[in-house]
C-alpha positions as CSV (number, residue, x, y, z in Angstrom):
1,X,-84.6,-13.3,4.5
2,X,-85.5,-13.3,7.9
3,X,-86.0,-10.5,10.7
4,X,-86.8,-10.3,14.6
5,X,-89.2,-7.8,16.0
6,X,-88.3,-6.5,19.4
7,X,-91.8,-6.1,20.7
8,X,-95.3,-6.4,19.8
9,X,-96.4,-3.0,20.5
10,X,-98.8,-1.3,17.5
11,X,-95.6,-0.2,15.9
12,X,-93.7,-3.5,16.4
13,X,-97.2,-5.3,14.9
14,X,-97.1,-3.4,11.9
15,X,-93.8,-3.8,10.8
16,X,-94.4,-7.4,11.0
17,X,-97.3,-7.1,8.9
18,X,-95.8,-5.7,6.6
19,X,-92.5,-7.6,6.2
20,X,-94.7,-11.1,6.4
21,X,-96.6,-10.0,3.5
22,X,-93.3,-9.4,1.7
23,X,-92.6,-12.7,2.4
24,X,-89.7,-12.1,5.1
25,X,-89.4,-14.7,7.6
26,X,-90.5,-12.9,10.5
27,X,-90.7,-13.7,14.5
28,X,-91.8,-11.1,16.8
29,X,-90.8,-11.3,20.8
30,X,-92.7,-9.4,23.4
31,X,-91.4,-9.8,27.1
32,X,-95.3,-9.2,28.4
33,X,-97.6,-12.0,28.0
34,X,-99.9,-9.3,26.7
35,X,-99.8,-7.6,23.3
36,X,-100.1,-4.1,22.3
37,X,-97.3,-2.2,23.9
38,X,-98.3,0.8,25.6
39,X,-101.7,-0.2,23.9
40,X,-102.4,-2.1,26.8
41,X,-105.7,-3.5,28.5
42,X,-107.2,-4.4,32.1
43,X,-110.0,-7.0,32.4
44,X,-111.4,-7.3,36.1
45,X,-114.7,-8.4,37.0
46,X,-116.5,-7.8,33.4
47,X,-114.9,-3.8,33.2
48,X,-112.3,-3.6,30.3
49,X,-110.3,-0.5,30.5
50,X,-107.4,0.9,27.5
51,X,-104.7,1.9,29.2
52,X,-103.2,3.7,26.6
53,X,-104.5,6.2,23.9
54,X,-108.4,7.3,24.9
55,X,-109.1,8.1,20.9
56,X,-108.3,7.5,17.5
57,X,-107.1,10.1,14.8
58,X,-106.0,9.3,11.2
59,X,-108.1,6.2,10.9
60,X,-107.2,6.2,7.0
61,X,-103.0,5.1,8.4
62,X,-105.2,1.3,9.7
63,X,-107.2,1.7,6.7
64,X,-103.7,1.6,4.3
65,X,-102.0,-0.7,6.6
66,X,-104.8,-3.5,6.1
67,X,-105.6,-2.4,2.5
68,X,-101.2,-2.6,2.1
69,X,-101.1,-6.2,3.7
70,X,-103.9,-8.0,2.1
71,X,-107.2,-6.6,2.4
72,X,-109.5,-4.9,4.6
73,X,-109.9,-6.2,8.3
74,X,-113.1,-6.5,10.6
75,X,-111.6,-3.4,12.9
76,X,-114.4,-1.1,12.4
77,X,-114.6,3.1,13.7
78,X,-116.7,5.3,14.9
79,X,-116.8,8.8,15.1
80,X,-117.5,11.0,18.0
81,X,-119.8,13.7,17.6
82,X,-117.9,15.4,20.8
83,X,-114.5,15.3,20.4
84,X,-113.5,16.2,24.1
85,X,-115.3,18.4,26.8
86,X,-113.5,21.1,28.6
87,X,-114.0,22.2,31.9
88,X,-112.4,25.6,32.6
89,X,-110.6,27.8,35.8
90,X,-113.9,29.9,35.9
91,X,-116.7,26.8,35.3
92,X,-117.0,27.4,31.5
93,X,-118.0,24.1,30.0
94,X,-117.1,23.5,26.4
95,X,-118.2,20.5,24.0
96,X,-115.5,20.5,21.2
97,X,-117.4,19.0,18.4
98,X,-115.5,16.1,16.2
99,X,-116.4,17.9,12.8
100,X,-114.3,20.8,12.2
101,X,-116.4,22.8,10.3
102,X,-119.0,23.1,13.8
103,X,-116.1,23.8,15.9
104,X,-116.5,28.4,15.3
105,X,-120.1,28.3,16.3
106,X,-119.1,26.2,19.1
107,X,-116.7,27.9,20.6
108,X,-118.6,31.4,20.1
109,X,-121.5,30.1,22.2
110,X,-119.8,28.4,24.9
111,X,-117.1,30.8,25.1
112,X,-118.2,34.1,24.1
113,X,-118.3,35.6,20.4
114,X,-115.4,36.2,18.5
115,X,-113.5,32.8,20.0
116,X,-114.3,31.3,17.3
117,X,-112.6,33.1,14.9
118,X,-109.6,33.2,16.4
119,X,-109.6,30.1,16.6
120,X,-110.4,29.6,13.0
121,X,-107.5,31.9,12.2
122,X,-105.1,29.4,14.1
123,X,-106.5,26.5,12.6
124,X,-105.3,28.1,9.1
125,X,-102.0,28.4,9.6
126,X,-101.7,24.7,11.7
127,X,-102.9,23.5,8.4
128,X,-100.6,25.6,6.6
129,X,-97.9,23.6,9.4
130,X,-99.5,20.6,8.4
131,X,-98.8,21.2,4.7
132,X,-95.1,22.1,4.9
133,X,-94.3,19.2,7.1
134,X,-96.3,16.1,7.1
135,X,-94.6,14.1,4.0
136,X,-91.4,15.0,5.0
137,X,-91.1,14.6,8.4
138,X,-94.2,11.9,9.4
139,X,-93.9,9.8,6.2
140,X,-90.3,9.4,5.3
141,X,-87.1,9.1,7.1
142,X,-85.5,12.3,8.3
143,X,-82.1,13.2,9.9
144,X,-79.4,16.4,8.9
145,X,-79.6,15.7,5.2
146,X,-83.4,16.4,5.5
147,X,-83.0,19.0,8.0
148,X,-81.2,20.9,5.6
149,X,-82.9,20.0,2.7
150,X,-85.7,21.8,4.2
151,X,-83.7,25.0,5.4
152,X,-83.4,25.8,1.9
153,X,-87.2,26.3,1.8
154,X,-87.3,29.8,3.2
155,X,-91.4,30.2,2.5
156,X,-92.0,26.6,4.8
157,X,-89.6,27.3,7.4
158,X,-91.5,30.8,7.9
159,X,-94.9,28.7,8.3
160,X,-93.0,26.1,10.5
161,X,-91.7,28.9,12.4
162,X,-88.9,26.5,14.1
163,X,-87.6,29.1,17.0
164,X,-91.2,29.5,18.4
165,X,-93.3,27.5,20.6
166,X,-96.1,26.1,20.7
167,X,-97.6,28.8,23.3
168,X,-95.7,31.4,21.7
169,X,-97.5,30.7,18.1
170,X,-101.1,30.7,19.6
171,X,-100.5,33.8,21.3
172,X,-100.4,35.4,17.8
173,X,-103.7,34.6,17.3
174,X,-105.6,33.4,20.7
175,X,-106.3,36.6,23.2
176,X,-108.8,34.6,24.6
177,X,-106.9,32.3,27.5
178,X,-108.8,29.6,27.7
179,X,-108.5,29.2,24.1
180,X,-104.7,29.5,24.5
181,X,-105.1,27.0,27.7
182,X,-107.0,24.2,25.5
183,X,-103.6,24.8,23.1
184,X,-100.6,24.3,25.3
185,X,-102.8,20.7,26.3
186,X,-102.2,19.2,22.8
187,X,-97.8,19.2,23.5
188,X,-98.8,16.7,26.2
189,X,-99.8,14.7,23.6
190,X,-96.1,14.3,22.9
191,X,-95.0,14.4,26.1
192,X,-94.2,17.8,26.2
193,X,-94.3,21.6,27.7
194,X,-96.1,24.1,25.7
195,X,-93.6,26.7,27.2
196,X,-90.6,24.7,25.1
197,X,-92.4,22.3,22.8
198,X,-91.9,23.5,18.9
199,X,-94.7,25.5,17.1
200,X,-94.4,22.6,14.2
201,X,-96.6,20.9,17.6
202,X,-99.8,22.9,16.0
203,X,-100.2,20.0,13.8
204,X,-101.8,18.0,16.4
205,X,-105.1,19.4,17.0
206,X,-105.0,20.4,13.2
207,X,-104.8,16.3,12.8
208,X,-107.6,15.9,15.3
209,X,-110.3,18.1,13.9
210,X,-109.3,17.5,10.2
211,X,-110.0,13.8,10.7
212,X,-111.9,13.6,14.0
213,X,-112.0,11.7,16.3
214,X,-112.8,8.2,16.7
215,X,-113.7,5.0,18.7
216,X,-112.9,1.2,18.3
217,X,-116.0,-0.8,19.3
218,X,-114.8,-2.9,22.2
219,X,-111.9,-1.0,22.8
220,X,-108.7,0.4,21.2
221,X,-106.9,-2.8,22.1
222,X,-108.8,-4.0,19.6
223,X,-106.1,-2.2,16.9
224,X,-103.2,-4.4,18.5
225,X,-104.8,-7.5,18.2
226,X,-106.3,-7.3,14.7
227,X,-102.7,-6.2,13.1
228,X,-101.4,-8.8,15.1
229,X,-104.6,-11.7,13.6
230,X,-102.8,-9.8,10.0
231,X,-99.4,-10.5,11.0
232,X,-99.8,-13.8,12.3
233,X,-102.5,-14.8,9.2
234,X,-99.3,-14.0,7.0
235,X,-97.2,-16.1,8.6
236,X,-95.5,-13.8,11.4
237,X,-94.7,-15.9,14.7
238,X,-95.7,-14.2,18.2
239,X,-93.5,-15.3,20.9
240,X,-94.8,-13.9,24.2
241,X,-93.1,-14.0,27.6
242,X,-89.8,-13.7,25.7
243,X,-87.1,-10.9,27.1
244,X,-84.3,-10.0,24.6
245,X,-81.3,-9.5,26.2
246,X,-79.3,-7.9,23.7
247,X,-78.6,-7.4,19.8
248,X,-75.6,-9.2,18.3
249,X,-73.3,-8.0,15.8
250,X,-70.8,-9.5,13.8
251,X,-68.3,-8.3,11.5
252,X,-70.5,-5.0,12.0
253,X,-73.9,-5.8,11.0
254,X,-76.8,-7.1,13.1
255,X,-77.0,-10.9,12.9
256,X,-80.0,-11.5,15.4
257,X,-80.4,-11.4,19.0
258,X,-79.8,-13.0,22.8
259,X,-83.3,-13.8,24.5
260,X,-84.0,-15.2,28.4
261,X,-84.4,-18.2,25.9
262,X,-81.6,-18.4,24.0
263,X,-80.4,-16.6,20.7
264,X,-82.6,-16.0,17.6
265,X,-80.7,-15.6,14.6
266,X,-82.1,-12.9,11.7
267,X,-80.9,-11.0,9.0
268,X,-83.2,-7.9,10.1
269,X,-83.8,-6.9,13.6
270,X,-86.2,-4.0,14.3
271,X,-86.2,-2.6,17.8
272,X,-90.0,-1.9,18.6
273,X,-88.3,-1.1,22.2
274,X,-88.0,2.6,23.6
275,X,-84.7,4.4,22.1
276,X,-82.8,4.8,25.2
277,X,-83.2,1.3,26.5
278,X,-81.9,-0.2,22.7
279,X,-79.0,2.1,22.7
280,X,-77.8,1.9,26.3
281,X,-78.7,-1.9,27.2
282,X,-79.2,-3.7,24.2
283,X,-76.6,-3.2,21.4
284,X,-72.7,-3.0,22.0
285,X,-71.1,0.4,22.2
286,X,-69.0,1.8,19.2
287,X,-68.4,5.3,18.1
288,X,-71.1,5.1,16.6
289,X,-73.9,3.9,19.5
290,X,-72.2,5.9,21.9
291,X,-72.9,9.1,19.7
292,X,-76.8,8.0,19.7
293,X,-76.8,7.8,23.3
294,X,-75.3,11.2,23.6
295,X,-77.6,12.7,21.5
296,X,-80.2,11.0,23.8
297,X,-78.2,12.7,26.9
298,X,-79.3,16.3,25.2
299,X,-82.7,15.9,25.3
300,X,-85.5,15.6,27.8
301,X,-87.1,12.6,28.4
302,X,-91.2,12.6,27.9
303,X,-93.4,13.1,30.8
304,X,-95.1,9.9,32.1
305,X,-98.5,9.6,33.4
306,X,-100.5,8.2,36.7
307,X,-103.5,6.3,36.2
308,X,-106.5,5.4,37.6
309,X,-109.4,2.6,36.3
310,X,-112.6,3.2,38.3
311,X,-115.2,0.5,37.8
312,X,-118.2,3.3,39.1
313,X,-121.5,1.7,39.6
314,X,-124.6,3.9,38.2
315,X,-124.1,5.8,34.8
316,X,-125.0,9.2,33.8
317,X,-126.4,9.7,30.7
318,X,-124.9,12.9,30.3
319,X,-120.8,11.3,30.8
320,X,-119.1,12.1,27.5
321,X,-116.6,9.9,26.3
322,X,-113.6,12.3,27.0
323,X,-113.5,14.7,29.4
324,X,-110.4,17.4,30.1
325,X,-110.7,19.5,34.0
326,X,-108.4,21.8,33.5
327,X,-106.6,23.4,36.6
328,X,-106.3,27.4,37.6
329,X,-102.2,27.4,37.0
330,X,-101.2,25.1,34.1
331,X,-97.6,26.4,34.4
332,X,-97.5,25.1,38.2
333,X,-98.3,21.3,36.8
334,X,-95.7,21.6,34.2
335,X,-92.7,22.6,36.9
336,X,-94.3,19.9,39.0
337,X,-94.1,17.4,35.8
338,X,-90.4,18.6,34.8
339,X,-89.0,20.1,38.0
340,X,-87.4,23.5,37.9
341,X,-83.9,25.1,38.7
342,X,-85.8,25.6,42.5
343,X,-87.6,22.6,43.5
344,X,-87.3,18.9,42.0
345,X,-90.0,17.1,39.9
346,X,-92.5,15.9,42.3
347,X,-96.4,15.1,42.2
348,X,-98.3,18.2,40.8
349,X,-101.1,19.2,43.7
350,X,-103.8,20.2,41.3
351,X,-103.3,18.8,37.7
352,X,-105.5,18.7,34.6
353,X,-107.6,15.8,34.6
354,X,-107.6,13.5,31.7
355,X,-110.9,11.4,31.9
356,X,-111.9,8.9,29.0
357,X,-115.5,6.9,29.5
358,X,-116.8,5.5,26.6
359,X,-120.0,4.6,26.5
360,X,-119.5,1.1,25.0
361,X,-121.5,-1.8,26.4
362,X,-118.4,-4.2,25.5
363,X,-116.5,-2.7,28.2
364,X,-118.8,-2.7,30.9
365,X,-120.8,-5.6,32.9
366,X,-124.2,-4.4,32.9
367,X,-125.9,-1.1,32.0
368,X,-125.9,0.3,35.6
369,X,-121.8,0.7,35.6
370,X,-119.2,2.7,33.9
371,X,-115.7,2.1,33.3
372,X,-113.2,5.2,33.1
373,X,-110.0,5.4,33.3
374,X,-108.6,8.8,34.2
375,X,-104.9,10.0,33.9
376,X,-102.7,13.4,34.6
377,X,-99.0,14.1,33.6
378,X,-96.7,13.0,35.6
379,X,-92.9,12.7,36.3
380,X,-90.9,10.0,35.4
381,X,-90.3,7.1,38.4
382,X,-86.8,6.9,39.6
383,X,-84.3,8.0,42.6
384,X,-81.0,10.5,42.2
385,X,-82.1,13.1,39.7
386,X,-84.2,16.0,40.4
387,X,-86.2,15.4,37.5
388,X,-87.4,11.8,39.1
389,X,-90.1,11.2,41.5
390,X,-89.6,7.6,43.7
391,X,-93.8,6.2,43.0
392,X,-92.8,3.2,45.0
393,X,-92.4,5.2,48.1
394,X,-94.5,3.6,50.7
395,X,-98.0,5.7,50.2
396,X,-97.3,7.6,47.5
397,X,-99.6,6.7,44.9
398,X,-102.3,5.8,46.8
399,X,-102.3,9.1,48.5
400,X,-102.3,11.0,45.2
401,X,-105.3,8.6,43.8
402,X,-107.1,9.9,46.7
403,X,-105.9,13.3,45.5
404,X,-106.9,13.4,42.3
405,X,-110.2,12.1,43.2
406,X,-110.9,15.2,45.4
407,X,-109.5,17.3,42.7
408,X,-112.2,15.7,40.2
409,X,-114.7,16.4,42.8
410,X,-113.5,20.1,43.4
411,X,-114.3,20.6,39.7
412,X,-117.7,19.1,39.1
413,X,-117.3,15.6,38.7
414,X,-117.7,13.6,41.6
415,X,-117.4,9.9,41.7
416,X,-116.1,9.5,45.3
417,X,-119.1,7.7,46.4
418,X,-119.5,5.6,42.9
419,X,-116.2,3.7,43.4
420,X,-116.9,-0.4,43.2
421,X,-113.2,-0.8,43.1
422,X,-109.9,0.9,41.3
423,X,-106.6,0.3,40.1
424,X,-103.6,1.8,39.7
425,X,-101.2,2.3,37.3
426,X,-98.0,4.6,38.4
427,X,-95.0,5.9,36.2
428,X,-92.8,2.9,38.1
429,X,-95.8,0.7,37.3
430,X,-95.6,1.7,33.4
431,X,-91.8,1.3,33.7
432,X,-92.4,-2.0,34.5
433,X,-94.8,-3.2,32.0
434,X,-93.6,-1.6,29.0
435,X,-89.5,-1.4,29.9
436,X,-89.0,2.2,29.2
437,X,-87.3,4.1,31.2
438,X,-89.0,6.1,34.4
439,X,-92.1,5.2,32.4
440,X,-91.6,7.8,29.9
441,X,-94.5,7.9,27.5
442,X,-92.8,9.2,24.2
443,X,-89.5,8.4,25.1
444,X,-87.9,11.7,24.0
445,X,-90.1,15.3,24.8
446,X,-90.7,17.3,21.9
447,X,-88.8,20.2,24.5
448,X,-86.8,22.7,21.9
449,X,-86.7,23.9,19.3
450,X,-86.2,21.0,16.6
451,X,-86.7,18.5,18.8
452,X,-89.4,17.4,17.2
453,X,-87.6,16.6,14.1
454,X,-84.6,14.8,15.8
455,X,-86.2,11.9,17.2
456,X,-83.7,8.9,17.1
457,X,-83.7,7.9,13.7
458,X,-85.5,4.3,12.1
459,X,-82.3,3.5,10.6
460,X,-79.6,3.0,13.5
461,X,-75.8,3.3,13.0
462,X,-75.6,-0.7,13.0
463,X,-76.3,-2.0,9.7
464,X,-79.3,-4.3,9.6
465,X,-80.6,-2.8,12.8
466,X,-83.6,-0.6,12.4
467,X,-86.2,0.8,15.4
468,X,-90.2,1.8,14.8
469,X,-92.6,2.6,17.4
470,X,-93.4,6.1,19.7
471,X,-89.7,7.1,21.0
472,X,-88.4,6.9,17.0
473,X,-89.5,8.7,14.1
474,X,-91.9,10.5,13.6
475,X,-93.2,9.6,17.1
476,X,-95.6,8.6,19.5
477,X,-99.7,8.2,19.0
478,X,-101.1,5.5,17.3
479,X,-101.3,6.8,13.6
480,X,-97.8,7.9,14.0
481,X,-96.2,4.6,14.6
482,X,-98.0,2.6,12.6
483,X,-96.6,5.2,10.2
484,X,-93.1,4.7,11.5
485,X,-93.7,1.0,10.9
486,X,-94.4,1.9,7.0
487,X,-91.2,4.1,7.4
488,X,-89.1,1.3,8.2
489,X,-90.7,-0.8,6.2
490,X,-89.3,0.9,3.0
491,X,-86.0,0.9,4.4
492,X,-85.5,-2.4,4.7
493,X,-87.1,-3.1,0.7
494,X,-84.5,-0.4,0.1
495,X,-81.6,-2.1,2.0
496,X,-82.1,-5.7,0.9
């Protein structure tokens, strides 16, 4: 049996790890020269910045992948004692520990007393979330029959609470609003607004301060390239600088694909490729496609996010390794992020600032320099929808770099006169590395109320064809698709 990988993001890498040590013939193809996906790296001048997830959660899903494929690998972790800090509207300053059971006596002294029992109580029923939902919806496949599988559960759909959101569930509990503020954060994680984004989205910081969080020596590229050392040590081929053109199907199964360098045949193909591009570019269209990409039509697409890598000369000893500024109107960001009925998407003035700086000699020069790579939400790149914002108009993105330095520097952290050099990464930029459309993170938002649990599914409507990675079940973040990889994984045993 053999099987083409579209893509050799973490999800992409997985699945050909897996399917390799099943002994299926297996050839991944990644358009980049680069591996890793969204996972991706920048080397300049001795700095190394990820320009993708700032920390790890879940480290046990790489643990089982390696442990599933052969044996342990040389990827090692390590875990932060300070999970994130969080600079408030009014100048509080909060260290979230990484251990879960220091987080009440945290957040009492930082915050005032009694925080951090309401926070405690919201951490109960996220694990009570957590409980209903995690086997079947982030480790098996799901679609209607699940859906209503689950319905019949009256107690879990209760905890799950499906027609609330995310905000709307931690104002049962959270009075205090910078606790409710540190919340609505987490639905960025998938791309999301707090506002819309599914209570079921209280999972996420449950999953963070359950397991911690974590750090790969040397970087979090280092994850892509030791499943890919798995893969290839299995046999898997890695074809970079390879563009597949389209799937091809005949007599109404998948029999391979159409490259930039001619056609691949395979038994399997599994899209590692944002949903939206497989179903409107690369596969034919049937009743059948056509209904996915209408189902695609009725969501909302992911936020996407602007970047900057600042190699900053001088360190402070005090620089933890991620940092949240958080602005004085959240809401205002997330109508500049999505637009509103009133005013299109456009570049929001004063965002929350995502900074990540680890303090890892590997990704540095010399002692005397840091390496951080900051990011805030942002719309999606494109012209001739209110919901796009054109970041290859002449100025743009350099203007709002300069922005969002002043903004940093309007909220205690100045590095405006640290700056050896910086780089920029826009949504149009992301868009164009990674081929997903504006530059959409997660592919699909988590917006609504089951949204989400209706992520395009592994299996697709065309028999043999198959898609893993962040805009397909169960969805973006780096435990999740290596989970989706595991997902499809099974499927195929299943199918063949």
């Amino acid at each position: 049996m053999t099987a083409v990988v579209i893509g050799a993001g973490v999800g992409g890498l997985a699945t050909a790890a897996r399917l390799a040590h099943r002994g299926v013939q297996t050839v991944v193809l990644e358009q980049s020269h680069d591996l890793g996906g969204k996972l991706g790296i920048v080397r300049r001048d001795g700095f190394s910045f990820d320009t993708g997830p700032s920390l790890v959660t879940m480290p046990h899903v790489f643990d089982e992948l390696f442990a599933q494929t052969g044996g342990p690998s040389d990827l090692t972790f390590d875990r932060l004692p300070v999970a994130c800090r969080y600079r408030f509207p009014d100048g509080t300053e909060l260290d979230m520990p990484g251990r879960a059971e220091e987080i009440p006596a945290a957040l009492d002294a930082a915050l005032g007393a009694g925080t951090g029992a309401q926070w405690s109580r919201f951490s109960e029923r996220a694990e009570q979330i957590w409980d209903a939902t995690h086997e079947a919806f982030l480790e098996s496949p799901i679609g209607p029959r699940e859906l209503v599988s689950l319905s019949r559960r009256v107690g879990d759909l209760r905890t799950i609470s499906p027609w609330s959101s995310l905000r709307g569930l931690g104002r049962q509990y959270l009075t205090d609003p910078r606790l409710a503020m540190m919340l609505d954060r987490y639905a960025t994680y998938t791309g999301s607004d707090p506002r819309r984004a599914p209570a079921a989205l209280a999972t996420v910081p449950h999953v963070e301060q359950r397991w911690g969080s974590w750090h790969v020596p040397g970087g979090l590229h280092r994850i892509a390239e030791a499943i890919a050392d798995r893969a290839t040590s299995l046999g898997a081929e890695i074809r970079t600088g390879v563009t597949v053109t389209g799937v091809r199907v005949e007599n109404g199964r998948t029999t391979g694909v159409d490259t930039t360098h001619g056609p691949v045949a395979s038994d399997i193909v599994v899209a590692n490729a944002d949903a939206e591009q497989v179903y409107r570019s690369l596969v034919p269209a049937t009743r059948r496609t056509v209904l996915a990409r209408r189902r695609l039509d009725a969501t909302t697409a992911s936020l996407s996010g602007f970047v900057i890598l600042l190699a900053l000369r001088g360190r402070d000893a005090d620089t933890p390794h991620h940092r949240v500024l958080f602005p004085d109107d959240y809401d205002a960001e997330f109508d500049a992020v999505f637009g509103t009925r009133t005013r299109p998407a456009h570049p929001a003035d004063a965002p929350t600032v995502y900074v990540s700086a680890p303090d890892d000699p590997a990704l540095r020069p010399d002692d005397d320099t840091e390496a951080w790579f900051v990011l805030v939400n942002a719309a999606r790149h494109g012209t001739g929808s209110s919901a796009l914002v054109d970041w290859d108009a002449p100025g743009l993105a350099e203007g709002y770099a300069d922005r969002i330095l002043d903004v940093m520097a309007s909220r205690g952290v100045d590095v405006r006169d640290r700056v050896l050099w910086r780089e920029i990464i826009s949504p149009a930029d992301l868009m164009r590395r990674t081929m997903t459309p504006g530059g959409s993170i997660y592919g699909t938002s988590s917006n609504g109320a089951t949204a989400a649990f209706l992520r395009p599914a592994n299996r697709s409507p065309i028999p043999g064809l198959f898609l893993v990675g962040g805009s397909s079940h169960p969805g973006g973040g780096l435990p999740l698709v290596t989970l989706s990889a595991q997902i499809v994984d099974e499927l195929i045993a299943d199918a063949f």
